[in-house]
C-alpha positions as CSV (number, residue, x, y, z in Angstrom):
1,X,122.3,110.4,132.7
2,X,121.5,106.7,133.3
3,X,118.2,104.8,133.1
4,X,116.4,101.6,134.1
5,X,114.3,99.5,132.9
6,X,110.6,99.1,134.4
7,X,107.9,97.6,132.8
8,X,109.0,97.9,129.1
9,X,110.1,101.7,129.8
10,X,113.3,103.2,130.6
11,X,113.2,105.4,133.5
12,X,115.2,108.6,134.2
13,X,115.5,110.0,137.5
14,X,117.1,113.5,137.6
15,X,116.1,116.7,136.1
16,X,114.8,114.4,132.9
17,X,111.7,116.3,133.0
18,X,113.6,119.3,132.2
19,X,116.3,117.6,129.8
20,X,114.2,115.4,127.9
21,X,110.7,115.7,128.3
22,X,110.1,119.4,128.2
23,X,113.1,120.8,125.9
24,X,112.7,117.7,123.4
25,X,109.4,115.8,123.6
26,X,111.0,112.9,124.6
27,X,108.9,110.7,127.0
28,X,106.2,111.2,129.3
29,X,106.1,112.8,132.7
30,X,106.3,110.9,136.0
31,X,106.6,111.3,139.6
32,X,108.6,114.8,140.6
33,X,110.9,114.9,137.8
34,X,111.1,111.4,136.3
35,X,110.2,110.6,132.6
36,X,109.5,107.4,131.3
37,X,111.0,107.2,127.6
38,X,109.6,103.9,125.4
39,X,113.0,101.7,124.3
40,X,112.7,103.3,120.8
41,X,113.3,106.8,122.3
42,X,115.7,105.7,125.3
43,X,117.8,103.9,121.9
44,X,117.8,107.2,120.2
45,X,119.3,109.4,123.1
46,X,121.9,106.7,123.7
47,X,123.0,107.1,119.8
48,X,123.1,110.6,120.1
49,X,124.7,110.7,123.5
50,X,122.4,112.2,125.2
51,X,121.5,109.4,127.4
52,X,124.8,107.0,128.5
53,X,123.3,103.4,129.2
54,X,120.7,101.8,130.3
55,X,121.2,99.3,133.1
56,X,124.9,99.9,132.2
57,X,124.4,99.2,128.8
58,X,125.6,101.1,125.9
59,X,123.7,102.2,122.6
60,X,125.4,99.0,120.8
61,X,124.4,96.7,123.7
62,X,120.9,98.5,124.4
63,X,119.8,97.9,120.3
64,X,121.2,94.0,120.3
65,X,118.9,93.3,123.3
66,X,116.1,94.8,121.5
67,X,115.7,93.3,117.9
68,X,112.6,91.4,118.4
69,X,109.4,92.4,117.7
70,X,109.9,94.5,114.7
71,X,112.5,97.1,117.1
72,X,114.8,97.9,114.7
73,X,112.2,99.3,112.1
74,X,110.4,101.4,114.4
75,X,113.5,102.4,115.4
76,X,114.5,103.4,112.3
77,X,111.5,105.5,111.5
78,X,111.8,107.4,114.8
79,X,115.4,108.4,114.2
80,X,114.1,109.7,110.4
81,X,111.5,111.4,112.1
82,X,113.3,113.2,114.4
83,X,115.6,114.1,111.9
84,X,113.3,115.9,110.1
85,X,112.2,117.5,112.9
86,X,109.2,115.8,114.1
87,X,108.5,115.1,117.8
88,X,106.8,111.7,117.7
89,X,105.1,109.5,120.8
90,X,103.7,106.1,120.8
91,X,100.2,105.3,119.9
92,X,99.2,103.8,123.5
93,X,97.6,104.4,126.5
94,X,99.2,106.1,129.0
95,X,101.0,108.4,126.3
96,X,98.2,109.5,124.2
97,X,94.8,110.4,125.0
98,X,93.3,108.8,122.4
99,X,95.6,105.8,121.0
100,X,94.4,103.9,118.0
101,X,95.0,100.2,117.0
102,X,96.8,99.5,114.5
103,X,99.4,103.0,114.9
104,X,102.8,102.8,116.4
105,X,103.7,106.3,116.7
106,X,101.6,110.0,117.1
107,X,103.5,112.1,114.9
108,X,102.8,116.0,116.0
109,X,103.2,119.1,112.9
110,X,106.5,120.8,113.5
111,X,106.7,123.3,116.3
112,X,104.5,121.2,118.7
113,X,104.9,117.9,120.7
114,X,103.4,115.9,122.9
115,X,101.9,118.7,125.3
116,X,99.6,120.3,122.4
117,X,97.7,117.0,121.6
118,X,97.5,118.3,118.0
119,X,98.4,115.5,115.7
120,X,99.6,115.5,112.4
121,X,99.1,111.7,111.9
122,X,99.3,108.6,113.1
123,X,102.0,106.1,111.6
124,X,102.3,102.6,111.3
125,X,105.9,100.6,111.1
126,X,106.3,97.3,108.7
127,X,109.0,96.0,107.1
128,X,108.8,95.4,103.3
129,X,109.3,91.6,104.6
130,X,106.3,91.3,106.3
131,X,102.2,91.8,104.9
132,X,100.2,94.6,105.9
133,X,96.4,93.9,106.5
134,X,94.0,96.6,104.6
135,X,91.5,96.8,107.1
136,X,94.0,98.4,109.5
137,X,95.1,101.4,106.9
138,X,93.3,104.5,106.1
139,X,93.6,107.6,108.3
140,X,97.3,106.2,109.3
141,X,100.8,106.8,107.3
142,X,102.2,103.7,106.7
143,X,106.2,103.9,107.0
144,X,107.8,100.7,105.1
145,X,111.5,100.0,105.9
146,X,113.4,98.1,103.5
147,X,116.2,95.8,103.4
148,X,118.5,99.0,103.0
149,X,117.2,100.4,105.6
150,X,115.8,103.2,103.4
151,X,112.0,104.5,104.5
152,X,109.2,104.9,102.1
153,X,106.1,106.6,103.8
154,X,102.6,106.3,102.1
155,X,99.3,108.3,103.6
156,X,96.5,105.8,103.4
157,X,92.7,107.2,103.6
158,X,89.3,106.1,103.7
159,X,87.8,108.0,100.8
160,X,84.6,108.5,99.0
161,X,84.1,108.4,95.1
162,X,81.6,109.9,93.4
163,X,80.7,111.7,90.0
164,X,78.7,113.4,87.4
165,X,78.3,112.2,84.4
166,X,74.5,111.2,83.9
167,X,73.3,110.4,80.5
168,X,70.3,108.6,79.6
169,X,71.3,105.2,78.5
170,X,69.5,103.6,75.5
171,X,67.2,100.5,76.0
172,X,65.6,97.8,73.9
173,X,69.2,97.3,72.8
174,X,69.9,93.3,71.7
175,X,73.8,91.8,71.6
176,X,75.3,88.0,71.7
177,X,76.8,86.3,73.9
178,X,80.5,85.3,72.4
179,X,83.4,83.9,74.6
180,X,84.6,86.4,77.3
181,X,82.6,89.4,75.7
182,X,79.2,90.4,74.8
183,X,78.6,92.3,70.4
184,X,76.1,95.0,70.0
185,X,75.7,94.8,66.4
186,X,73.2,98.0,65.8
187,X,74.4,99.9,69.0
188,X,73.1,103.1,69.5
189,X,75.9,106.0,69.0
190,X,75.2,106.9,72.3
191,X,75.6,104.3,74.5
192,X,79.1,104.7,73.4
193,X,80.0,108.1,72.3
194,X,77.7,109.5,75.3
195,X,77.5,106.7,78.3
196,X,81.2,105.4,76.9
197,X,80.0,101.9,77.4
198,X,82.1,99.2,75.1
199,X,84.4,99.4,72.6
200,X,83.4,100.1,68.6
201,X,84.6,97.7,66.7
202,X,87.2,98.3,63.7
203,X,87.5,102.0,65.6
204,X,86.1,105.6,66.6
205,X,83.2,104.8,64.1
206,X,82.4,101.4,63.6
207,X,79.4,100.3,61.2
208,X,77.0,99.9,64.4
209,X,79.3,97.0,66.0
210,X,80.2,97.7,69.3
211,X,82.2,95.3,72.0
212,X,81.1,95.2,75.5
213,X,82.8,93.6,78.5
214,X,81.3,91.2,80.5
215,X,81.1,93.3,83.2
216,X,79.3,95.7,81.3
217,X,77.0,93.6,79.6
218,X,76.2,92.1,83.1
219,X,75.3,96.0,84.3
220,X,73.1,96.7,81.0
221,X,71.2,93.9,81.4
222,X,70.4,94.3,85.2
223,X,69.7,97.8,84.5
224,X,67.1,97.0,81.6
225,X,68.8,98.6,78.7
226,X,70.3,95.5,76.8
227,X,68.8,91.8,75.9
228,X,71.3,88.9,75.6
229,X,70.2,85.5,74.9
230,X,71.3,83.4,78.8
231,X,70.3,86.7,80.1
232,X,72.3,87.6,83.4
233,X,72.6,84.0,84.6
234,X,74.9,82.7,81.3
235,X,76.9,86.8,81.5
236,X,77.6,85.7,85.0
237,X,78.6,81.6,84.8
238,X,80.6,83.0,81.7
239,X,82.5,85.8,83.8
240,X,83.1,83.1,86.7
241,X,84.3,80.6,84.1
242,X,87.3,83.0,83.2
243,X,88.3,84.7,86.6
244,X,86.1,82.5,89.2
245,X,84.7,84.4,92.4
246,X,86.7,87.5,91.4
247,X,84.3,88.3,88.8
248,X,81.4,88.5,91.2
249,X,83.9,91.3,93.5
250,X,84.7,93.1,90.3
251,X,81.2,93.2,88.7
252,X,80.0,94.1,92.4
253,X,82.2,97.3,92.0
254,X,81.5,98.1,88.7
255,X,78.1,98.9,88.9
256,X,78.1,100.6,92.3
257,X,80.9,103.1,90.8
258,X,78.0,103.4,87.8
259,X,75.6,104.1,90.5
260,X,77.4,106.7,91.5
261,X,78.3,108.7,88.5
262,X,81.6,107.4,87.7
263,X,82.5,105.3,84.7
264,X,84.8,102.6,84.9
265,X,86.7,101.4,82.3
266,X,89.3,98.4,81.9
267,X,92.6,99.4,84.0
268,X,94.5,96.5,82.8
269,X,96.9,98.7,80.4
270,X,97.9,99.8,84.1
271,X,97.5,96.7,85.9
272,X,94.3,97.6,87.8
273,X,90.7,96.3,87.4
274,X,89.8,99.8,86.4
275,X,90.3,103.1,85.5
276,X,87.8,105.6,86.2
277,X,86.5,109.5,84.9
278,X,84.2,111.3,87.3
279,X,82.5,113.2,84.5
280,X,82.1,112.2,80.9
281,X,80.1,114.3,78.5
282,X,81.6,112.7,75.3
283,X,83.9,110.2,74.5
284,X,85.2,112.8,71.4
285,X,86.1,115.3,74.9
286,X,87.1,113.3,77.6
287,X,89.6,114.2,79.6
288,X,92.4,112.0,81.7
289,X,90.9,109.5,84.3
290,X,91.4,110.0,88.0
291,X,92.0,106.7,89.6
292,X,93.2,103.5,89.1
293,X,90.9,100.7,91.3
294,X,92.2,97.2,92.3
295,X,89.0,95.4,93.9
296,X,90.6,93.1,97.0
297,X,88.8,91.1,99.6
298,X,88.4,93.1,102.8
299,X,90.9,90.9,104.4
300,X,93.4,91.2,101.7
301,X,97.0,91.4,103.3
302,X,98.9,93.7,101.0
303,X,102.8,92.7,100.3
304,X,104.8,95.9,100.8
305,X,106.7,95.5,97.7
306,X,103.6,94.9,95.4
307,X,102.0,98.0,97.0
308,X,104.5,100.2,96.3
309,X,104.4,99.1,92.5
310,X,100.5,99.6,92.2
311,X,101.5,103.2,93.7
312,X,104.4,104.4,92.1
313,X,102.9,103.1,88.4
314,X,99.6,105.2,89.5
315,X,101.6,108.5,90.2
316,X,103.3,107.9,86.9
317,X,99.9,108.3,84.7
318,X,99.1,111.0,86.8
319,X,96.2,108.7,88.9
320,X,95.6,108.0,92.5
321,X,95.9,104.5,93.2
322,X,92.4,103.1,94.8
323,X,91.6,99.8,97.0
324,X,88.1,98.9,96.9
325,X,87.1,96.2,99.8
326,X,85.0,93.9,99.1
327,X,82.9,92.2,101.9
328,X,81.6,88.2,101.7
329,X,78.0,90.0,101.5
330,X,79.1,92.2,98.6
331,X,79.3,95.2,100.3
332,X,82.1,97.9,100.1
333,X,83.6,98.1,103.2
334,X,86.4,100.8,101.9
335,X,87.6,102.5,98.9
336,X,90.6,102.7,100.2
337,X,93.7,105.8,99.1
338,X,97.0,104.8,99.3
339,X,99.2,107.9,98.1
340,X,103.2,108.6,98.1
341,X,104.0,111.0,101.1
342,X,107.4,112.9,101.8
343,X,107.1,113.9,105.6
């Protein structure tokens, strides 16, 4: 079986239809018995010998031609796919129903193909040489090839977080102002033990002295329940004086995930902005946190490599690794799952 090339595809003449298309999944129907296969597909039959050339060109000679482009990694991933046995299609018109931006392949659940139209998921190709923009993950498997040639596949999601723990947070509470943090001095053992705001000072049960981010602070006094001398303004300019604009972005993310019933805590032990526990009824019983949170501008572009750090370390502590995006306007546009996946 031969094919030619017509506008980007590779058509087979024959009894394709038959051969390829409805055996295999491979391509999609045309005319009579005609398929059209994409170059990635037309490149796998030719390796396996099921296809021998295309305009009289071999497997060797069909893949040299088509390196540009980012070929060979979708390339890759196809062949991985298919060897697990997974019928895949690309994510355009003309071969899906429904294609999305931003996907390279339809990947459909073992048993079916691309005559079901039930999808398993929709994957996205990069190399771990090039950046990946957040806004176009969640609700896509992101497939990173790396310089090996070796495939690490991540299931990204668009997610929501929320919580339980509600406790009524003391007020009238005074602290000062010094350097990056914020000293309770007579803190109420609640606001601590109970809200797990701070950190007592000298331990578990400090003489009344408790340490309080600047983040927190920030939150406490917005909310009414604490009184430092500056106020908001001088929490703030300090904040910015130590991280600049990422201050606003983190503080922005603290108190909505406060808002919500979920306490944040420092994540830098992990290297995140945060660690977080859905439901805290005292600090003496508190369990593991659930996620780790690195707050990103919405157009963040991630660096393969780094991502797969932030991920790996997070499945290590038992944690799911979380993006929040932050908008200009200080709005979340994402919280954003990024999760290890074996196909």
């Amino acid at each position: 079986m031969n094919g030619r090339l017509r506008d980007g595809e590779v058509v087979v003449g024959g009894d394709a239809r038959q051969r390829y298309y409805d055996s295999r999944g491979y391509g999609r129907p045309l005319d009579g018995n005609e398929i059209a296969l994409s170059q990635v597909e037309a490149a796998h039959l030719l390796l396996r010998g099921d296809l021998d050339s295309v305009e009289g060109k071999n497997f060797r000679e069909f893949l040299q031609d088509s390196t540009g482009g980012g070929f060979a990694a979708r390339f890759l991933v196809y062949a991985d796919l298919r060897e697990r046995g997974f019928y895949l299609s690309p994510d355009r018109s003309g071969w899906v129903s429904d294609p999305k931006s931003g996907s390279d392949f339809v990947v459909y659940p073992r048993g079916s193909g691309p005559w079901d139209d039930e999808v398993l998921y929709r994957l996205r190709v990069a190399s771990e040489r090039e950046t990946v923009s957040a806004s176009r993950l969640g609700d896509v498997v992101l497939a990173i090839v790396d310089e090996e040639s070796e495939i690490t596949y991540f299931e990204t999601d668009r997610v929501e977080i929320s919580g339980t723990t509600n406790h009524d947070v003391p007020t009238a509470i005074s602290g000062s102002l010094l350097a990056d943090r914020v000293l309770v001095w007579d803190a109420p053992d609640e606001l601590h033990h109970e809200s797990f705001y701070g950190q007592p000072m000298g331990g578990r049960d400090p003489a009344g002295v408790l340490q309080l981010s600047l983040v927190e602070a920030a939150h406490l006094v917005v909310e009414g329940n604490l009184d430092v001398s500056g106020g908001y303004d001088e929490i703030v300019a300090r904040g910015r004086d130590v991280e600049g604009e990422r201050f606003d972005r983190r503080l922005h993310v603290y108190q909505t995930l406060r808002k919500q019933s979920v306490v944040p805590k420092t994540g830098f032990k992990f290297g995140a902005d945060f660690r977080t526990y859905a439901d805290v009824k005292s600090v003496d019983d508190l369990g593991h946190s659930e996620y780790l949170i690195r707050v990103l501008q919405d157009d963040h572009a991630f660096v393969p490599r780094n991502l797969a750090l932030d991920v790996r370390l997070a499945h290590g502590v038992r944690k799911k690794m979380i993006f929040a995006l932050v908008t200009e306007n200080e709005r979340i546009d994402t919280w954003l799952s990024v999760t290890r996946l074996t196909p």
